[in-house]
C-alpha positions in Angstrom: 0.4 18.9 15.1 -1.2 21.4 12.9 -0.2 20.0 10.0 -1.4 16.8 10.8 -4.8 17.7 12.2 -5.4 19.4 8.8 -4.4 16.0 6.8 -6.5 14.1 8.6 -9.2 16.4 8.0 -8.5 16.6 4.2 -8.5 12.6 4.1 -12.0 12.6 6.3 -13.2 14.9 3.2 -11.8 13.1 0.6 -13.3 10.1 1.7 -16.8 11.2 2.5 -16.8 12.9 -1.1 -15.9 9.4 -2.9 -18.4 8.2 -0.3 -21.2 10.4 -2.0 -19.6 9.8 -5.8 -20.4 6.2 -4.9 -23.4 6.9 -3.6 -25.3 9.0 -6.5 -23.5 6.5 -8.5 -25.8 3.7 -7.1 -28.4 6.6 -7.3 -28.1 6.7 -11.0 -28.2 3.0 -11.5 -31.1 2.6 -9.7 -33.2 5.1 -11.8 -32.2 3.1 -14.8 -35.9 1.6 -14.4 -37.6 4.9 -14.8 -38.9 5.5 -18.1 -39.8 8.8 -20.1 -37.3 11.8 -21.5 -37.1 13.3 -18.3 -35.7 10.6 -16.9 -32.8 9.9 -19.5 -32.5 13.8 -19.3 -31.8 13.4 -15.5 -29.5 10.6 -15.7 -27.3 12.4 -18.2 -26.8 15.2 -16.0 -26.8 13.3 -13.0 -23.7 11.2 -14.8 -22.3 14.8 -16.5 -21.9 15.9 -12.9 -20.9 12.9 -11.4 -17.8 13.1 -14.5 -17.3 16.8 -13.0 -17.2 16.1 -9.1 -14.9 12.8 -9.6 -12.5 15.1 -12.5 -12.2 18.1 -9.1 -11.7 15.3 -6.4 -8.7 14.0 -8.6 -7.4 17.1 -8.8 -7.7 18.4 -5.4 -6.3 15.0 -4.6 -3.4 15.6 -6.1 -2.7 19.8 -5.3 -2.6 18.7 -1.7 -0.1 16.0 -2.0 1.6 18.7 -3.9 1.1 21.1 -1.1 2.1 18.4 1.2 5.3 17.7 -0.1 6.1 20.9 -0.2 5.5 21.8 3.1 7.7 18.6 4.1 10.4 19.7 1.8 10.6 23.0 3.2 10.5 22.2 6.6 13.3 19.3 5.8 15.4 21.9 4.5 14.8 24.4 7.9 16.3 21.8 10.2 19.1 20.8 8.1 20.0 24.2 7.8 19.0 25.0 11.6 19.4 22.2 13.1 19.6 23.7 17.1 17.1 26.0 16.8 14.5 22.8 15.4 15.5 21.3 18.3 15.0 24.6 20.8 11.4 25.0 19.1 11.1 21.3 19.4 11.5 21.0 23.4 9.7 24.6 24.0 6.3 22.7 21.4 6.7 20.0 24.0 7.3 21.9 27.4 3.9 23.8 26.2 2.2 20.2 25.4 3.0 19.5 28.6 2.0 22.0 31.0 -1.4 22.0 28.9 -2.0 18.1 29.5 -0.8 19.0 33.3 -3.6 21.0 33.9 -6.3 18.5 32.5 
């Protein structure tokens, strides 16, 4: 439950930050009608950090589909291994869930 809380709290930030890449993308398009150094100068960084932020989302993308499958792999390999006790922590996960939703 845990685990997938977390996921969809990684894919909620994954999305909102290629939300905002997007966005300062448009950004940067849009000041293409300013004129004057300092407004080339800003564009260049605005695109050298835009090259940055989309280079880290890739690989923070990937390290926690790496982390992910891990996780899965490990866990895989505890129930195979330990099969009745997966199933003891199992039905004591869901005799907890429900004596929690019980009360609501």
């Amino acid at each position: 439950m845990a685990s997938k809380t977390a996921k969809t709290a990684q894919e909620i930030l994954m999305a909102d930050f290629q939300t905002l890449v997007q966005d300062t993308e448009k950004l940067l398009e849009h000041t293409a009608t300013l004129a004057g150094d300092q407004a080339d100068e800003l564009r260049a960084q605005i695109h050298e950090s835009l090259l940055r932020a989309r280079e880290t989302l890739h690989q923070t993308q990937d390290s926690v589909r790496e982390r992910g499958q891990a996780a899965l792999g490990a866990t895989e390999e505890y129930v195979q291994t330990n099969p009745w006790q997966s199933v003891g922590i199992a039905a004591g996960v869901g005799f907890l869930i429900g004596l929690l939703a019980s009360r609501r």
